[in-house]
C-alpha positions as CSV (number, residue, x, y, z in Angstrom):
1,X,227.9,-69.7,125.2
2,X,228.0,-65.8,125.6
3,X,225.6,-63.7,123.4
4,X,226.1,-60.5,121.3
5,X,222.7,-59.3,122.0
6,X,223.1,-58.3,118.0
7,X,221.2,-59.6,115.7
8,X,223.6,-60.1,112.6
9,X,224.8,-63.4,111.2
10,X,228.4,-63.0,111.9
11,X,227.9,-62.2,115.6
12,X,225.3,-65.5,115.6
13,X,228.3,-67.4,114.0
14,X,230.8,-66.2,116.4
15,X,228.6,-67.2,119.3
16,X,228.5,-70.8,118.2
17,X,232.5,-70.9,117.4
18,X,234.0,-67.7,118.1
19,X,235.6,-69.3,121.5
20,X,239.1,-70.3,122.0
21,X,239.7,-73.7,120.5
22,X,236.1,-74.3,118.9
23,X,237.5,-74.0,115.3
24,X,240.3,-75.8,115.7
25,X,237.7,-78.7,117.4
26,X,236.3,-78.6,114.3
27,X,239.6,-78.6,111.8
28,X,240.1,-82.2,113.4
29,X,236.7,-83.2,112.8
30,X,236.9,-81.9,108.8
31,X,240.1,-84.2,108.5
32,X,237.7,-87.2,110.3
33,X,235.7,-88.5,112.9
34,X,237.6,-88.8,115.8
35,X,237.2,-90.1,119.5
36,X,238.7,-88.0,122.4
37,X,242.2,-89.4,122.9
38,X,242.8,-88.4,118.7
39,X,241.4,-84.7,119.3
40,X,243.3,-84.6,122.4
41,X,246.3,-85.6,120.4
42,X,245.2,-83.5,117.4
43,X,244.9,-80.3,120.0
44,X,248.4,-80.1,121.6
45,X,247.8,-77.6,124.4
46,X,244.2,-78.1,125.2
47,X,243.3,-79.3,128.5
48,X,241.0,-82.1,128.9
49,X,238.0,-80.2,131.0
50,X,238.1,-77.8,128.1
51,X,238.1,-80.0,125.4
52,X,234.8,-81.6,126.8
53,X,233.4,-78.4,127.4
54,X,234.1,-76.9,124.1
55,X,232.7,-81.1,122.7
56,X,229.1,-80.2,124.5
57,X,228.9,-76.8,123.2
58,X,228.8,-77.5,119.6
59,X,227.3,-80.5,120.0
60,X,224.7,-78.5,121.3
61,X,224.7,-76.4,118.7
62,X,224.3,-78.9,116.5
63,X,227.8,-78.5,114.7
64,X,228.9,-81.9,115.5
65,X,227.5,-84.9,116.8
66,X,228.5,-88.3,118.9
67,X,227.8,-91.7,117.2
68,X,229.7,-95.4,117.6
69,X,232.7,-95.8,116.1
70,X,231.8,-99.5,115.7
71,X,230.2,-102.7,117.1
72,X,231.4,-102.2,121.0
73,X,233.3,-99.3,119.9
74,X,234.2,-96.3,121.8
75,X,232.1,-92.9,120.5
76,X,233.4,-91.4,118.4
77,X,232.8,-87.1,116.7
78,X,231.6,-86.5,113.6
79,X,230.8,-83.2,112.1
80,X,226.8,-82.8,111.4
81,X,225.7,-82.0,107.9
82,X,225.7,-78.0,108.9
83,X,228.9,-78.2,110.9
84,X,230.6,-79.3,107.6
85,X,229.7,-76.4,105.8
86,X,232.6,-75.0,107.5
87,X,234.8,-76.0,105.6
88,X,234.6,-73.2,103.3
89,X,235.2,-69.9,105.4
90,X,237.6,-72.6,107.9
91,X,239.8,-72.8,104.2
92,X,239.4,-69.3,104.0
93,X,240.6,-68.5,106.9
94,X,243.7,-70.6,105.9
95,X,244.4,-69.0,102.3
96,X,244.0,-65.7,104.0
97,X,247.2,-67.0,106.9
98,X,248.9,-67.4,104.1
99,X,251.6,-64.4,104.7
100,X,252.0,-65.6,108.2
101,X,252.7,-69.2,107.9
102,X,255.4,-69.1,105.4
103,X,257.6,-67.3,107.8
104,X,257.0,-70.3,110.3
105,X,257.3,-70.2,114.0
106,X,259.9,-72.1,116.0
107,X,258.6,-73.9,119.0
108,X,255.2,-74.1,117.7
109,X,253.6,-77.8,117.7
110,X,253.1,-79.6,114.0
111,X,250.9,-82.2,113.4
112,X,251.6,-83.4,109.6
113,X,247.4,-84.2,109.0
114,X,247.0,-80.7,109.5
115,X,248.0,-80.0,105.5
116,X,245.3,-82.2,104.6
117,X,242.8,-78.8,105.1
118,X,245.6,-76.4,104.0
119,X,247.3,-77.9,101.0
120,X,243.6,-78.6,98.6
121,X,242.7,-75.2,100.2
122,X,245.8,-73.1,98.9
123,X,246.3,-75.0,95.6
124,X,242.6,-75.3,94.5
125,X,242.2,-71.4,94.6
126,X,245.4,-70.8,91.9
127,X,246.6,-73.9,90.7
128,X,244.8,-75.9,87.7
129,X,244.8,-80.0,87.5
130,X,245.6,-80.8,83.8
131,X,247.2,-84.0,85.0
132,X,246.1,-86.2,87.0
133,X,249.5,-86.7,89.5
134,X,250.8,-88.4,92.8
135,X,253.3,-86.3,95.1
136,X,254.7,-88.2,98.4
137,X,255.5,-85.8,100.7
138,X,258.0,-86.2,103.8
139,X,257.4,-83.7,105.7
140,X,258.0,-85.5,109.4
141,X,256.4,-88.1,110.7
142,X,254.8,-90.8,108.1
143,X,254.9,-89.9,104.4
144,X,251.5,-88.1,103.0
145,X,250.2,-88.6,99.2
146,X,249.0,-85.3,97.7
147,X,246.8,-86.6,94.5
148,X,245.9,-83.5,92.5
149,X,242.9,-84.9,90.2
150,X,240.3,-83.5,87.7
151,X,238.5,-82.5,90.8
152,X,241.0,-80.7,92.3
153,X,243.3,-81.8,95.3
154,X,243.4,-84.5,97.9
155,X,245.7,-85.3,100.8
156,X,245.9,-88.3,102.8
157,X,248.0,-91.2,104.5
158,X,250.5,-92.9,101.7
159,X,248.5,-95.5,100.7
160,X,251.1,-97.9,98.9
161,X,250.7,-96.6,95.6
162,X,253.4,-95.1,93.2
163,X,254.1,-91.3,93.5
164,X,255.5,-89.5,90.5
165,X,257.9,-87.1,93.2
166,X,258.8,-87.5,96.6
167,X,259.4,-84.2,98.0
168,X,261.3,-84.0,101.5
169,X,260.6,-80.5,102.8
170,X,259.7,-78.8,106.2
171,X,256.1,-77.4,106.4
172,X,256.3,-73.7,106.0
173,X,258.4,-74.7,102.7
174,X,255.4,-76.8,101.4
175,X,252.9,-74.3,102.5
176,X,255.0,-71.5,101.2
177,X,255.0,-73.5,97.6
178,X,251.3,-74.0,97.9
179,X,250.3,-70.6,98.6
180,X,252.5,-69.3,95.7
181,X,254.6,-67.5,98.5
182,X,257.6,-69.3,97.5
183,X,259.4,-70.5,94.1
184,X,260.6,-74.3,93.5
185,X,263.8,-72.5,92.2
186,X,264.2,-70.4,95.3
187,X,263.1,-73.3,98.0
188,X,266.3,-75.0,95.8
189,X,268.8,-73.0,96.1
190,X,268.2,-72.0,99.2
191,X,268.4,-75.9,100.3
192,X,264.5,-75.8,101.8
193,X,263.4,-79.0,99.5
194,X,264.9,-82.3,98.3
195,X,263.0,-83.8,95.2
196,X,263.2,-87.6,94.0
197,X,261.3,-88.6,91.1
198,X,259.6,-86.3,88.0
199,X,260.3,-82.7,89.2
200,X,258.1,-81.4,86.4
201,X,255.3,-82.7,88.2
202,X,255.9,-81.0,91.4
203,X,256.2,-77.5,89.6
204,X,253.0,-78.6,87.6
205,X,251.2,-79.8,91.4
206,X,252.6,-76.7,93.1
207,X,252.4,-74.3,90.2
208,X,256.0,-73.3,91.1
């Protein structure tokens, strides 16, 4: 890892994951622990010698750490207790993208578990709960559940249970709807979204 030479906490930070890729390393590893193969799948464009480089750096660091995965199993990454704490400025980072995303970008890759950071991070900062609700949301690839609870806002695989909406939508609509960026009226007529279910609880999830 190259040094600063300054002592001041951001530089410090920047030295442990200011390099190309080390964030995103750690995005995957905020969704889950996950053995090579899933953060090579989860990092479309990385090359394998850099993954492993940029997997002993902060393990070195101390941001994130190898354990089994199981009895026999492979090993597996985990964030450490301090590596998690960055969450916060990583959820940040993502309101803060928020003019950029909306627009989309055509050819770039799309990996649906990627809106389990960006969708509690948008909505938490300007949406409040008052009912607890169940959204399913087809956005490519296998449906995802977006629960929005007392707590605030969870994402995950679609676990079986009944959703209130299904909402069919590509993902710089839903992000654009989450950020506030985009009206449910406008993503309608502009043909962006197809709802099935209570649409009163996707304006009440999405505060649209």
């Amino acid at each position: 890892m190259r040094s600063y030479g300054q002592y001041c906490g951001l530089a410090r930070s920047l030295e442990i994951v200011g390099d190309r890729w080390n964030l995103l390393v750690v995005r995957q590893l905020l969704i889950g622990p996950a053995r090579y193969r899933d953060l090579i799948d989860g990092l479309p464009g990385i090359a394998t010698n850099l993954l492993a480089d940029r997997l002993r750096d902060l393990e070195a660091a101390g941001v994130l750490e190898r354990r089994l995965a199981g009895k026999g199993s492979a090993v597996e990454y985990a964030l450490t207790s301090w590596g998690a704490q960055l969450r916060e400025p990583i959820e940040s980072l993502i309101r803060w993208s928020a003019p950029v995303m909306v627009r989309g970008q055509e050819g770039d890759s799309f990996r649906p578990e990627w809106l389990a950071l960006a969708l509690p991070a948008l909505l938490d900062a300007r949406v409040k709960v008052r009912v607890a609700a169940t959204v399913c949301l087809a956005v490519g690839g296998p449906p995802f559940q977006l629960r929005a609870t007392r707590s605030g806002f969870e994402i995950g695989p679609n676990d079986g249970r009944d959703a209130d909406a299904t909402v069919r939508a590509d993902p710089a609509c839903v992000l654009g709807l989450a950020a506030g960026a985009l009206t449910l009226n406008d993503a309608r007529t502009l043909g962006m979204i197809e709802i099935d279910g209570a649409e009163s609880v996707v304006r009440a999830v999405f505060g649209a």
